[in-house]
DSSP file (Angstrom, degrees, kcal/mol; ACC not computed):
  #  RESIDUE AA STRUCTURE BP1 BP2  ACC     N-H-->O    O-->H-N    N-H-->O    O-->H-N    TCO  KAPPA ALPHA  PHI   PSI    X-CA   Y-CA   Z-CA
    1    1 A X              0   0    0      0, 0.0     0, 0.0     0, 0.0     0, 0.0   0.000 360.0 360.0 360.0 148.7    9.3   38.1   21.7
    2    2 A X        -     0   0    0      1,-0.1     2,-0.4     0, 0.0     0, 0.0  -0.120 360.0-117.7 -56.5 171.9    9.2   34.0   21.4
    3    3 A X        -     0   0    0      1,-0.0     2,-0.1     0, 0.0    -1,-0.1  -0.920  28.3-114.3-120.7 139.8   11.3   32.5   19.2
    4    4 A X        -     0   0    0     -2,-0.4     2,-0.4     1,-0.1    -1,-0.0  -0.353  26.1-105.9 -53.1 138.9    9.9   30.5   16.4
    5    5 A X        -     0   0    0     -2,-0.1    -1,-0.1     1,-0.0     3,-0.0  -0.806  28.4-128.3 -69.1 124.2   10.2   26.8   15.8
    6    6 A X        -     0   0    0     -2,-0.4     2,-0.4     1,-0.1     3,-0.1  -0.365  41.7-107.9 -69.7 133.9   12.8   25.6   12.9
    7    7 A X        -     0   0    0      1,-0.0    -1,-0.1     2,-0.0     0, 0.0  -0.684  42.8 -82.0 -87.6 161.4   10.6   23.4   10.9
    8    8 A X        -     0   0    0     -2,-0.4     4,-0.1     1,-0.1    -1,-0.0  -0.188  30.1-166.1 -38.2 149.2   11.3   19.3   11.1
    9    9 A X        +     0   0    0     -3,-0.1     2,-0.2     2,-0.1    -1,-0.1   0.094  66.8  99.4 -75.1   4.4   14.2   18.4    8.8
   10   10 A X  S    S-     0   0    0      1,-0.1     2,-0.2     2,-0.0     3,-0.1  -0.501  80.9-126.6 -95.1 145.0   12.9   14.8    9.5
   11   11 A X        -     0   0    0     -2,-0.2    25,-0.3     1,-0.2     3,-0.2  -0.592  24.5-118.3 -81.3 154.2   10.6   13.6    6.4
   12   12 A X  S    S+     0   0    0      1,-0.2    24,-2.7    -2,-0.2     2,-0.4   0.876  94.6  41.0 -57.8 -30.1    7.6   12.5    7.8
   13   13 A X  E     -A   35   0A   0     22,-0.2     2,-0.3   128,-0.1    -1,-0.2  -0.956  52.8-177.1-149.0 125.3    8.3    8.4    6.3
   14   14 A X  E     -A   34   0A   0     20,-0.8    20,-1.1    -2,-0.4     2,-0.5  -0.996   6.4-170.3 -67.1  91.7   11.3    6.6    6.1
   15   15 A X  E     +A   33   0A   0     -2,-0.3     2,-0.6    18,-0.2    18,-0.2  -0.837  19.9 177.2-122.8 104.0   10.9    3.3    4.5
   16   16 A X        -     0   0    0     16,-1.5     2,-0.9    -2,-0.5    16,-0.3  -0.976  44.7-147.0-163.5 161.5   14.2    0.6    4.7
   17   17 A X        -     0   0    0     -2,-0.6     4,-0.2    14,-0.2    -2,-0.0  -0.468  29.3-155.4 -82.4  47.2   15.7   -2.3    4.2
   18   18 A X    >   -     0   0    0     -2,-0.9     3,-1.1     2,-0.1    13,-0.0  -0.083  32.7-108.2 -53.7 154.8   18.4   -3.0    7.5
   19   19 A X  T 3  S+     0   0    0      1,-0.2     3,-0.1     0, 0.0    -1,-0.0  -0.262 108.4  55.1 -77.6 154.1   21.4   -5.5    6.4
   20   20 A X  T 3  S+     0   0    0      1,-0.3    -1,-0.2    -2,-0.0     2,-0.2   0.054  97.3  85.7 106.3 -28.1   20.8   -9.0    8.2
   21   21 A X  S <  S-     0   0    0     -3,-1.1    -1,-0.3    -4,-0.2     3,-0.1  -0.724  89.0 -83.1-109.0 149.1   17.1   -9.2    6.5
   22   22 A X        -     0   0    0     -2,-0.2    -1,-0.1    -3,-0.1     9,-0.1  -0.187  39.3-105.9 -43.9 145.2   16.0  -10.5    3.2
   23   23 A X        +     0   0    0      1,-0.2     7,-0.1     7,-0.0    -1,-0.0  -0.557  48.2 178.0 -61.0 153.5   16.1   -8.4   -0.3
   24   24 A X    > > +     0   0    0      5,-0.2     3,-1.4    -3,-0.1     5,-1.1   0.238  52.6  93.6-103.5 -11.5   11.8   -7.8   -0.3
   25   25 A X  G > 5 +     0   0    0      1,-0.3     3,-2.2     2,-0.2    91,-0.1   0.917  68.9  58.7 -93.7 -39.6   11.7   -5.8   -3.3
   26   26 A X  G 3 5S+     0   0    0      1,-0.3    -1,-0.3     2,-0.1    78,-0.1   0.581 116.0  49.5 -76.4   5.6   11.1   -8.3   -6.1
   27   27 A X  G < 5S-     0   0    0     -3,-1.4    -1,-0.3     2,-0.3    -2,-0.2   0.455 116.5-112.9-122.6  24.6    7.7   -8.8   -3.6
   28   28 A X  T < 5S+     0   0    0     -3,-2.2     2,-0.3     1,-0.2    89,-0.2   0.527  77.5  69.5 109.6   3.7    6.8   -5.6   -3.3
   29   29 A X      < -     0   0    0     -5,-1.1    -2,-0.3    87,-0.1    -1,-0.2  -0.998  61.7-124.7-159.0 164.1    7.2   -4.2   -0.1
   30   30 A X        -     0   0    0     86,-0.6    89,-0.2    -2,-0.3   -13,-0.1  -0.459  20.7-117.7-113.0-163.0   10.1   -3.2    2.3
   31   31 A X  S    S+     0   0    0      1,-0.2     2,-0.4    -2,-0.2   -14,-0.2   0.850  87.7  37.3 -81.4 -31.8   11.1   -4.1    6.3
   32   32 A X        -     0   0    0    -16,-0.3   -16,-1.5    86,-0.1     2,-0.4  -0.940  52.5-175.4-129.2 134.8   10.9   -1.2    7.9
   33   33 A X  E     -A   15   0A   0     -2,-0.4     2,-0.3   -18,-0.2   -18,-0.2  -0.969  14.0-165.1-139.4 144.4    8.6    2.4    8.0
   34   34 A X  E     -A   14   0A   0    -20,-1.1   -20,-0.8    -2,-0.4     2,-0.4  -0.788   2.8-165.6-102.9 122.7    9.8    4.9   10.2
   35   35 A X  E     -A   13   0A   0     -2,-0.3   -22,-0.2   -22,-0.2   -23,-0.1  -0.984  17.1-134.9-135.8 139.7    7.0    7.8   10.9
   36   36 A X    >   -     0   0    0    -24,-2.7     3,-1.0    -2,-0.4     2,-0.3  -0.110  31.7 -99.3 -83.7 176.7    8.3   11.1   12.5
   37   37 A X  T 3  S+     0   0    0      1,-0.2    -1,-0.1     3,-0.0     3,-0.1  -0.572 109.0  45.1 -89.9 144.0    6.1   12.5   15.5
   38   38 A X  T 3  S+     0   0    0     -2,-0.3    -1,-0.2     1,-0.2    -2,-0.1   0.433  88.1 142.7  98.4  -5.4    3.9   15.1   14.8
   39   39 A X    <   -     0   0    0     -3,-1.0     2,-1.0   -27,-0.1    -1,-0.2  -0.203  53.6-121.0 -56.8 141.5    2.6   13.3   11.5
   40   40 A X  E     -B  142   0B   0    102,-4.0   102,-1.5    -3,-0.1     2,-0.3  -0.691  26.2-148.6 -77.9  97.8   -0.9   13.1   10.0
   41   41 A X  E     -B  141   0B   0     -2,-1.0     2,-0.5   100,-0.2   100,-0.3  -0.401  10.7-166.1 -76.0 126.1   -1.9    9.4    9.8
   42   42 A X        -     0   0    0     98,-2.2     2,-0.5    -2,-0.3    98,-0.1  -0.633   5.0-169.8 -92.3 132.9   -4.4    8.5    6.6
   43   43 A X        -     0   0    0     -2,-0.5     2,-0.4    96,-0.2    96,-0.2  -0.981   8.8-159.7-129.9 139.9   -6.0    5.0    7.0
   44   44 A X  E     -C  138   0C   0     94,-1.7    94,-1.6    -2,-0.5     3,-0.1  -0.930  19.6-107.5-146.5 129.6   -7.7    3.9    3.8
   45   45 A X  E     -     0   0C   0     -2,-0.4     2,-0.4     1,-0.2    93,-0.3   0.088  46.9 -82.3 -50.0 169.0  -10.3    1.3    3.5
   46   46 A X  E     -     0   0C   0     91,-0.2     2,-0.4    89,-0.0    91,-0.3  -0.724  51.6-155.5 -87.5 122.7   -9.6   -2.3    1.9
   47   47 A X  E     -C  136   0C   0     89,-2.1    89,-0.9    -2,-0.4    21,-0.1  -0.787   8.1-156.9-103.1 138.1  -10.0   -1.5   -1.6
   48   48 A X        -     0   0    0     -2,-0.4     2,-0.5    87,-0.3    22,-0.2   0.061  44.4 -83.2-108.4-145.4  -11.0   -4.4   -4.0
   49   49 A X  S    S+     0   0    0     17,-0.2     8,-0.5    18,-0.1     2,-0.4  -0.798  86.2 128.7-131.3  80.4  -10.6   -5.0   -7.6
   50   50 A X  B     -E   56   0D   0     -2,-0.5     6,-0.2     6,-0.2    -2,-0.1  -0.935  47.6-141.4-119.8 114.1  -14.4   -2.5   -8.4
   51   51 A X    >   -     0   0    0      4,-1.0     3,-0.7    -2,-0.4    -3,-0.1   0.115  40.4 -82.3 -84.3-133.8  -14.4   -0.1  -10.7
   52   52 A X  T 3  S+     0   0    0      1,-0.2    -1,-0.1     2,-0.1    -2,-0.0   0.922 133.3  55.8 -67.9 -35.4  -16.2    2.9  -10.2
   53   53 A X  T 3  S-     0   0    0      1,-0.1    -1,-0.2     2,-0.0    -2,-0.0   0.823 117.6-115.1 -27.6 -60.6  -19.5    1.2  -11.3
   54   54 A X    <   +     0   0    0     -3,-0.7     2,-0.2     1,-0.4    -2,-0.1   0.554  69.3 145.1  88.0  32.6  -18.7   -1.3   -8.4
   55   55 A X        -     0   0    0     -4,-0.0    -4,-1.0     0, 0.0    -1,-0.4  -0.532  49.3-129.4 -71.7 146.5  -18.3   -4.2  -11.1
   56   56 A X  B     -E   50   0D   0     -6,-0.2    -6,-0.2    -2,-0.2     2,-0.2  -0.816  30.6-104.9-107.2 153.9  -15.4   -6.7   -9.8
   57   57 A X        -     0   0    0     -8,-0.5     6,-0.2    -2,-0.2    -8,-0.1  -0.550  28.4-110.5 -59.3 146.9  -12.7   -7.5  -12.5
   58   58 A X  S    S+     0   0    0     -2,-0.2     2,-0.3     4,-0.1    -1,-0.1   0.770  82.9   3.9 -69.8 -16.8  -12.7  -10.4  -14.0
   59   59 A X  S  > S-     0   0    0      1,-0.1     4,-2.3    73,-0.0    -2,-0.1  -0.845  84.3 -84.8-132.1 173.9   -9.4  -12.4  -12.8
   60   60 A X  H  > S+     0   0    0     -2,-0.3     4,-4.8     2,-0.2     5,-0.1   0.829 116.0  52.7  -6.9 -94.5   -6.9  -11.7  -10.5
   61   61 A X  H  > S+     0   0    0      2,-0.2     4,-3.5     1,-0.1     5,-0.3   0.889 113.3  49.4 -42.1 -37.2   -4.2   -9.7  -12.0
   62   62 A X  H  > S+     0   0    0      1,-0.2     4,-3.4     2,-0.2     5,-0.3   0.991 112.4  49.4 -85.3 -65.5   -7.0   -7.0  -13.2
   63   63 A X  H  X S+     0   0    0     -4,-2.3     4,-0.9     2,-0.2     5,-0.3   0.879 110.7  48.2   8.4 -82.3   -8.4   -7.0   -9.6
   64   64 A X  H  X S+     0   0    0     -4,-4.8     4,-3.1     1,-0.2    -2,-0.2   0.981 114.4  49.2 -25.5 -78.4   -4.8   -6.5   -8.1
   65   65 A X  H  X S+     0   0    0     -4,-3.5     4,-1.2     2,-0.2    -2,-0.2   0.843 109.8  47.3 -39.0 -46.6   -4.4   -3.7  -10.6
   66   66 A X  H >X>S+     0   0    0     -4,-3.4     4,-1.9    -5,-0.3     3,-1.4   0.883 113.1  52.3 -84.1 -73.9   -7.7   -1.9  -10.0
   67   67 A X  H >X5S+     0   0    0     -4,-0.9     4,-4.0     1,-0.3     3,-2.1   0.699 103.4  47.8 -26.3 -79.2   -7.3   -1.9   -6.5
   68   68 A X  H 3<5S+     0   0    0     -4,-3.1     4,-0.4    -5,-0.3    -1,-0.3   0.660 113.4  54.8 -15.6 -38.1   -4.2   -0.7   -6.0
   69   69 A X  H <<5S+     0   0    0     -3,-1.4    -1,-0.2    -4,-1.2    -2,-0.2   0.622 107.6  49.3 -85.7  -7.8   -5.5    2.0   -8.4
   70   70 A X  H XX5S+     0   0    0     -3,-2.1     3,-2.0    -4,-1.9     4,-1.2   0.914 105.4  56.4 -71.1 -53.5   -8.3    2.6   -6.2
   71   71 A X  H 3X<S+     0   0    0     -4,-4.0     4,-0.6    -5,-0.6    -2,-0.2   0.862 103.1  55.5 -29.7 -34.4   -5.8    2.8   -3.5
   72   72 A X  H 3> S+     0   0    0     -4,-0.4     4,-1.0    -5,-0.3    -1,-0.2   0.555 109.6  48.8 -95.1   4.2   -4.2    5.5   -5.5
   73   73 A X  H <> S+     0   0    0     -3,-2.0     4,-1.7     2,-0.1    -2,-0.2   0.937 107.0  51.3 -79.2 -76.5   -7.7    7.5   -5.6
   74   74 A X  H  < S+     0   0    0     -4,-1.2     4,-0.3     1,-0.3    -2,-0.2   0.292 112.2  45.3 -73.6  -5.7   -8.3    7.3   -2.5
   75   75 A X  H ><>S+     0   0    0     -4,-0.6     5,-1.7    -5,-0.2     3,-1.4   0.854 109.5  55.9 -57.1 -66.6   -4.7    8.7   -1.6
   76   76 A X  H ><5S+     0   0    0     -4,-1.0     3,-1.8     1,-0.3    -2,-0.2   0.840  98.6  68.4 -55.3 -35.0   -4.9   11.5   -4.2
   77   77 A X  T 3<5S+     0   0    0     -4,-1.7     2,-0.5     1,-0.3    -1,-0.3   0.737 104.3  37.4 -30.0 -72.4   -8.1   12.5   -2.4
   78   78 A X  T < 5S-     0   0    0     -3,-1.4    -1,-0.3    -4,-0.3    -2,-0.1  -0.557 125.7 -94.0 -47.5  32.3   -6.5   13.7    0.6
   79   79 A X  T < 5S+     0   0    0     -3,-1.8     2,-0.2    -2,-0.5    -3,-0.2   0.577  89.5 119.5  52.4  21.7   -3.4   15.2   -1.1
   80   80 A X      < -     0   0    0     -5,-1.7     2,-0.2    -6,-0.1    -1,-0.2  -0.444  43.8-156.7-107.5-174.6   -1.3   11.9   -0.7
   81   81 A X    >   -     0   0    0     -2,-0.2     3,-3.4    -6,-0.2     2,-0.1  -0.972  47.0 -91.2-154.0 169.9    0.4    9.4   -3.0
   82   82 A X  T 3  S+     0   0    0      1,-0.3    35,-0.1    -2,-0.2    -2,-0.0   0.106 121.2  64.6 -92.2  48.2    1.6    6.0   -3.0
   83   83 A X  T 3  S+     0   0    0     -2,-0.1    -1,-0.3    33,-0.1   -68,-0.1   0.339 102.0  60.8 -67.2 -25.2    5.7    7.5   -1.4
   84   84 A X  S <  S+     0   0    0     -3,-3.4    57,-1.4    56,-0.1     2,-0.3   0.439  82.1 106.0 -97.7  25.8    3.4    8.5    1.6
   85   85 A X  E     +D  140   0C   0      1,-0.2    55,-0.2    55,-0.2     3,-0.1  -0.646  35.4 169.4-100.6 153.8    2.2    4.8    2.3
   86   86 A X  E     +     0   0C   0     53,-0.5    32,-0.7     1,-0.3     2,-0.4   0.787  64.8  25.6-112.9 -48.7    3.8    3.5    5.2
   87   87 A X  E     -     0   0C   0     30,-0.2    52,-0.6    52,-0.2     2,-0.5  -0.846  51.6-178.3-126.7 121.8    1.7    0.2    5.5
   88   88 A X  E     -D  138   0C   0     -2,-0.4    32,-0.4    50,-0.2     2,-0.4  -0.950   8.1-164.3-133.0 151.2   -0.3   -2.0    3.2
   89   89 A X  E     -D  137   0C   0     48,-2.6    48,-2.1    -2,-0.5    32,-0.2  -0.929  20.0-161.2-149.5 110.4   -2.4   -5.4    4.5
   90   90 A X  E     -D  136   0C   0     30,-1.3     2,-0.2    -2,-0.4    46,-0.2  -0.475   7.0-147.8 -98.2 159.7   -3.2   -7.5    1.3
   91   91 A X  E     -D  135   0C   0     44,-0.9    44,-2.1    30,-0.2     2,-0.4  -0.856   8.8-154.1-149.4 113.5   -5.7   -9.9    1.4
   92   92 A X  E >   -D  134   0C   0     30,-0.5    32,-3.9    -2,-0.2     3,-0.6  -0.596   7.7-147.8 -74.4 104.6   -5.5  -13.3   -0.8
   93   93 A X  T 3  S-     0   0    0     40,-2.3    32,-0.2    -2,-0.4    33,-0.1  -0.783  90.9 -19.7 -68.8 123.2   -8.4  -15.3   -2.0
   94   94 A X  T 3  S-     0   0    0     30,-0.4    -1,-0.2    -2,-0.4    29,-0.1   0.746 101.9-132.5  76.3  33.5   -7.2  -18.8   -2.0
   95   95 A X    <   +     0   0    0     -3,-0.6     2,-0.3     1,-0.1     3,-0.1   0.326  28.7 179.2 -46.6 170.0   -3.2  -17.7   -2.0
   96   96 A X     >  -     0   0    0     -3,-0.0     4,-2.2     2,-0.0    -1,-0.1  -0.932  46.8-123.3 177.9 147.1   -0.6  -18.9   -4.1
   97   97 A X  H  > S+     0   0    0     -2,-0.3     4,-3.0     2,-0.2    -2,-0.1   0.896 118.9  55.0 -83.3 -22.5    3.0  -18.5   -4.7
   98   98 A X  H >> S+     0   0    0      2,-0.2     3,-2.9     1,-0.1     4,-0.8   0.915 110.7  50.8 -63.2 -78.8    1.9  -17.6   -8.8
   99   99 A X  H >> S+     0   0    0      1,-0.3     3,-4.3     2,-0.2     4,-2.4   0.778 110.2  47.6 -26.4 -76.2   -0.6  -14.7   -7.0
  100  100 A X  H 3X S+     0   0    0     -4,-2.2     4,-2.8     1,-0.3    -1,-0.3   0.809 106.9  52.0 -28.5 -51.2    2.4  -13.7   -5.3
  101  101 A X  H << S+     0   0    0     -4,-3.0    -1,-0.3    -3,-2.9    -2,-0.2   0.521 115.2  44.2 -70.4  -8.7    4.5  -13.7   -8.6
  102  102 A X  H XX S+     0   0    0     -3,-4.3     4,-0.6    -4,-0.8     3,-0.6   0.732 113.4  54.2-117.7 -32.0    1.4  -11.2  -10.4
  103  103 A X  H 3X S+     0   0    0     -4,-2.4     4,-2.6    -5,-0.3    -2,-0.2   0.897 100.1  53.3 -63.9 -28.4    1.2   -8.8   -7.1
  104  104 A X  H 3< S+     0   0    0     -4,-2.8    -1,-0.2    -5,-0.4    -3,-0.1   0.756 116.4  40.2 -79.0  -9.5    4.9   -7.7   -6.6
  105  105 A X  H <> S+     0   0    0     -3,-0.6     4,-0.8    -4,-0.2    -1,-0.2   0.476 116.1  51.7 -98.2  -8.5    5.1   -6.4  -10.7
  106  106 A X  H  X S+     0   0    0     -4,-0.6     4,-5.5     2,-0.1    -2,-0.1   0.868 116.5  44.5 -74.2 -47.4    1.3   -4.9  -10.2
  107  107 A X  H  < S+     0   0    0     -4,-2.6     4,-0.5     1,-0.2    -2,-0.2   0.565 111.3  47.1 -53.6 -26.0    3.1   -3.3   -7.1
  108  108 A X  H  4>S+     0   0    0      2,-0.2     5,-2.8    -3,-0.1     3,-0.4   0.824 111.4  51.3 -87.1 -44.9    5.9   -2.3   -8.8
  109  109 A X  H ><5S+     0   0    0     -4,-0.8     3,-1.4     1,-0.2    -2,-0.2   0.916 116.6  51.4 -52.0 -56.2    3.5   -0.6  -12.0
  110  110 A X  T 3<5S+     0   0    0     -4,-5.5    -1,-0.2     1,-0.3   -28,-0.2   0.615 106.2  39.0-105.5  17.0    2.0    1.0   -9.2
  111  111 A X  T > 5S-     0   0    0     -4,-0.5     3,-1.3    -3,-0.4    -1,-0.3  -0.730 111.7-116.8-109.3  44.3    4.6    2.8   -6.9
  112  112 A X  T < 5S-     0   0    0     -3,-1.4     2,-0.6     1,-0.3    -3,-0.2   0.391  73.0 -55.7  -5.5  74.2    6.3    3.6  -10.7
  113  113 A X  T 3 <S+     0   0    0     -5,-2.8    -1,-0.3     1,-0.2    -4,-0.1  -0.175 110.6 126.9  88.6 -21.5    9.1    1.6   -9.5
  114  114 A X  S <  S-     0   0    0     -3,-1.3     2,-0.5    -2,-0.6    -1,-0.2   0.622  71.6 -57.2 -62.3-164.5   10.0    3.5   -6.2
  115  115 A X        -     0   0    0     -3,-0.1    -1,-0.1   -86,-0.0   -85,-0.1  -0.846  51.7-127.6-119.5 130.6   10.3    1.9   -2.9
  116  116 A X        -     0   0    0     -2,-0.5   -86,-0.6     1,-0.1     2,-0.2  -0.022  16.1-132.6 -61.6 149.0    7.3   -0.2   -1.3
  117  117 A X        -     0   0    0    -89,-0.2   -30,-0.2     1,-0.2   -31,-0.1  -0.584  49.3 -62.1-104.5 169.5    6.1    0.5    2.1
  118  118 A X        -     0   0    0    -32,-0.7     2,-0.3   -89,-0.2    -1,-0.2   0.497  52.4-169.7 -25.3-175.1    5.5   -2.5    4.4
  119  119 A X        -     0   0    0    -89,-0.2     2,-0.3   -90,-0.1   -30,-0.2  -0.930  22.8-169.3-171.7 169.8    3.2   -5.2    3.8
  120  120 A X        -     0   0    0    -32,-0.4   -30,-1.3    -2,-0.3     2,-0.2  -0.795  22.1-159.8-172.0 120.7    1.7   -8.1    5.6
  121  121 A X        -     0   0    0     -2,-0.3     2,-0.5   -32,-0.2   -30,-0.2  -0.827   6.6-161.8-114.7 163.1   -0.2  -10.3    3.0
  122  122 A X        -     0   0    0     -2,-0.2   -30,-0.5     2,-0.0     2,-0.2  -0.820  15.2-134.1-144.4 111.6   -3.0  -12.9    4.6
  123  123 A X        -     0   0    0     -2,-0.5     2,-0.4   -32,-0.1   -30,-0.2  -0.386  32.0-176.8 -60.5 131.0   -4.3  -15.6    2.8
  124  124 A X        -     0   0    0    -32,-3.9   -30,-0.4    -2,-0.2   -33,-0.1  -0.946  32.2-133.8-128.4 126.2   -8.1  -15.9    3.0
  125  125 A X  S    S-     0   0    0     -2,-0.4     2,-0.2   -32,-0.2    -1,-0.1   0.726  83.5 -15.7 -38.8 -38.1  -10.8  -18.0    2.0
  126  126 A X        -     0   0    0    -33,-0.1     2,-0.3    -3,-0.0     4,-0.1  -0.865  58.9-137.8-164.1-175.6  -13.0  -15.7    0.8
  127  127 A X        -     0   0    0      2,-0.4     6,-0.1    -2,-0.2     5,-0.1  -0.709  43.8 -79.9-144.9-167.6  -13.8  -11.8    0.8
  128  128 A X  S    S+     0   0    0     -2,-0.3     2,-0.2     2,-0.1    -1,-0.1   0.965 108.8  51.1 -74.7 -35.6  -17.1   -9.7    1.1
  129  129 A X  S    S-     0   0    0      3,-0.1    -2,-0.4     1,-0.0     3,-0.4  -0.725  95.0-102.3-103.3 161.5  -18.3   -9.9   -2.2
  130  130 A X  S    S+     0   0    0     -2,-0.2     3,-0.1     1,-0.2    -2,-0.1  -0.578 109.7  18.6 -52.0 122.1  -18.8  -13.2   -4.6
  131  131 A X  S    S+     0   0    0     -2,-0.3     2,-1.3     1,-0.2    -1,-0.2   0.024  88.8 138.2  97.3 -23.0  -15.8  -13.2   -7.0
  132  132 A X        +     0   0    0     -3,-0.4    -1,-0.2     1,-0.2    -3,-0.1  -0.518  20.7 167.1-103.8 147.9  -13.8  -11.2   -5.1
  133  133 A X        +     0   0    0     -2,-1.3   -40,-2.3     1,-0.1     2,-0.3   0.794  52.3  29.4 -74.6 -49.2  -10.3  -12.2   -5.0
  134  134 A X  E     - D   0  92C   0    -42,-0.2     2,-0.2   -74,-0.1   -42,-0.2  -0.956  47.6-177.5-108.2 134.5   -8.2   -9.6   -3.6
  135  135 A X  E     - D   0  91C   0    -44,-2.1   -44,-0.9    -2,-0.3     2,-0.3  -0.969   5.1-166.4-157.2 155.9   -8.1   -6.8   -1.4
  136  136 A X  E     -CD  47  90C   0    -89,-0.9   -89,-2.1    -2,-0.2     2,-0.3  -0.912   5.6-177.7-138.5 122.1   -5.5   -3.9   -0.1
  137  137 A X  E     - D   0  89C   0    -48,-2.1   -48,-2.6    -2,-0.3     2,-0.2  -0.732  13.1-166.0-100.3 166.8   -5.7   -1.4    2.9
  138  138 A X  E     -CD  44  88C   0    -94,-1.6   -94,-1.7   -93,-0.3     2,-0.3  -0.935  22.7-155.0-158.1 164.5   -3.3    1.0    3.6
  139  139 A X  E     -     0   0C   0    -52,-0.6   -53,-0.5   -96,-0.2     2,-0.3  -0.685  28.4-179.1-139.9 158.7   -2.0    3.6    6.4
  140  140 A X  E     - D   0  85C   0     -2,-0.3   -98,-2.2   -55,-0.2     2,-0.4  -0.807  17.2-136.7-150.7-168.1    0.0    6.8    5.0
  141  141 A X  E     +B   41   0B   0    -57,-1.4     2,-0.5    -2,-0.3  -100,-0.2  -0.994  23.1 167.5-140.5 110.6    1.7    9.8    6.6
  142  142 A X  E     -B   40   0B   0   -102,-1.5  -102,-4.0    -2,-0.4   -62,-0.0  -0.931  41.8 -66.8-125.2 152.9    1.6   13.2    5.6
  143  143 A X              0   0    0     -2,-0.5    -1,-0.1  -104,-0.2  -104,-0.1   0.007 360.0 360.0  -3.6 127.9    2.7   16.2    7.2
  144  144 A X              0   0    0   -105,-0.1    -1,-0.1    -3,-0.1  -105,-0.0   0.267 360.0 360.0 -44.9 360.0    1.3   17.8   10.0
C-alpha cells in the first residue's frame, strides 16, 4: 500500500515585520506575507463605504469603517476572516496624512487588534461613484 501524506505543518499565511524596516503597525498593515504552496487564493472586489442598500456613508471615517466591514462579509462568505488576508490595496480620495491618521485605528477596530496584512495605499482623484471617498480590495489564503 502507498503511504499517506503528513499534512503541511506550514500555516497557509505568515505575515512579518523583518528587523532593518520600519515599525508599520500604528498604519495598519505589515512588510511581509508569506503564502505556503498548495493554498487557496480569495481575491475580493474593492469594497467601498455602501451599505447593503448601496447608500455611501456620509464622511470618510464611516466609509473606511463600512468598507472594511464589507470586506469582512465578503470574507465570512467563503469561510475566511480578516487573519486570512494577505494583501489589501486602499484607495484614497484626495489623500491626506489626517486620512491616514483615521484608516490605521479603523484597521486596527477591524483586525480586533491582531496583525495587518500588507497594504499599498494609492491616492486617487476620484472613485466610481459621486461621493465616494474610499475603497479596499483584498487577496486572502485559506487552506487547500
Amino acid at each position: 500500500m502507498g503511504q499517506t501524506a503528513e499534512p503541511s505543518k506550514t500555516p497557509p499565511l505568515v505575515l512579518t515585520n523583518p528587523k532593518g524596516l520600519f515599525d508599520p503597525a500604528p498604519y495598519g498593515f505589515s512588510h511581509v506575507a508569506q503564502v505556503a504552496p498548495g493554498t487557496r487564493l480569495i481575491y475580493l472586489a474593492g469594497q467601498g463605504g455602501e451599505r447593503e442598500t448601496g447608500a455611501l456613508e456620509p464622511d470618510f471615517r464611516l466609509q473606511v469603517r463600512q468598507a472594511l466591514q464589507n470586506i469582512r462579509t465578503a470574507l465570512e462568505s467563503v469561510g475566511a476572516g480578516v487573519g486570512d488576508v494577505a494583501k489589501l490595496t486602499m484607495l484614497v480620495v484626495d489623500h491626506t496624512e489626517e486620512k491616514l491618521r483615521i484608516i490605521g485605528p479603523e484597521l486596527d477596530a477591524a483586525w480586533n487588534g491582531g496583525m495587518k496584512p500588507t497594504c499599498t495605499l494609492i491616492p486617487v482623484p476620484r472613485l466610481a461613484l459621486d461621493g465616494m471617498l474610499f475603497e479596499v480590495e483584498a487577496v486572502a489564503v485559506l487552506p487547500a
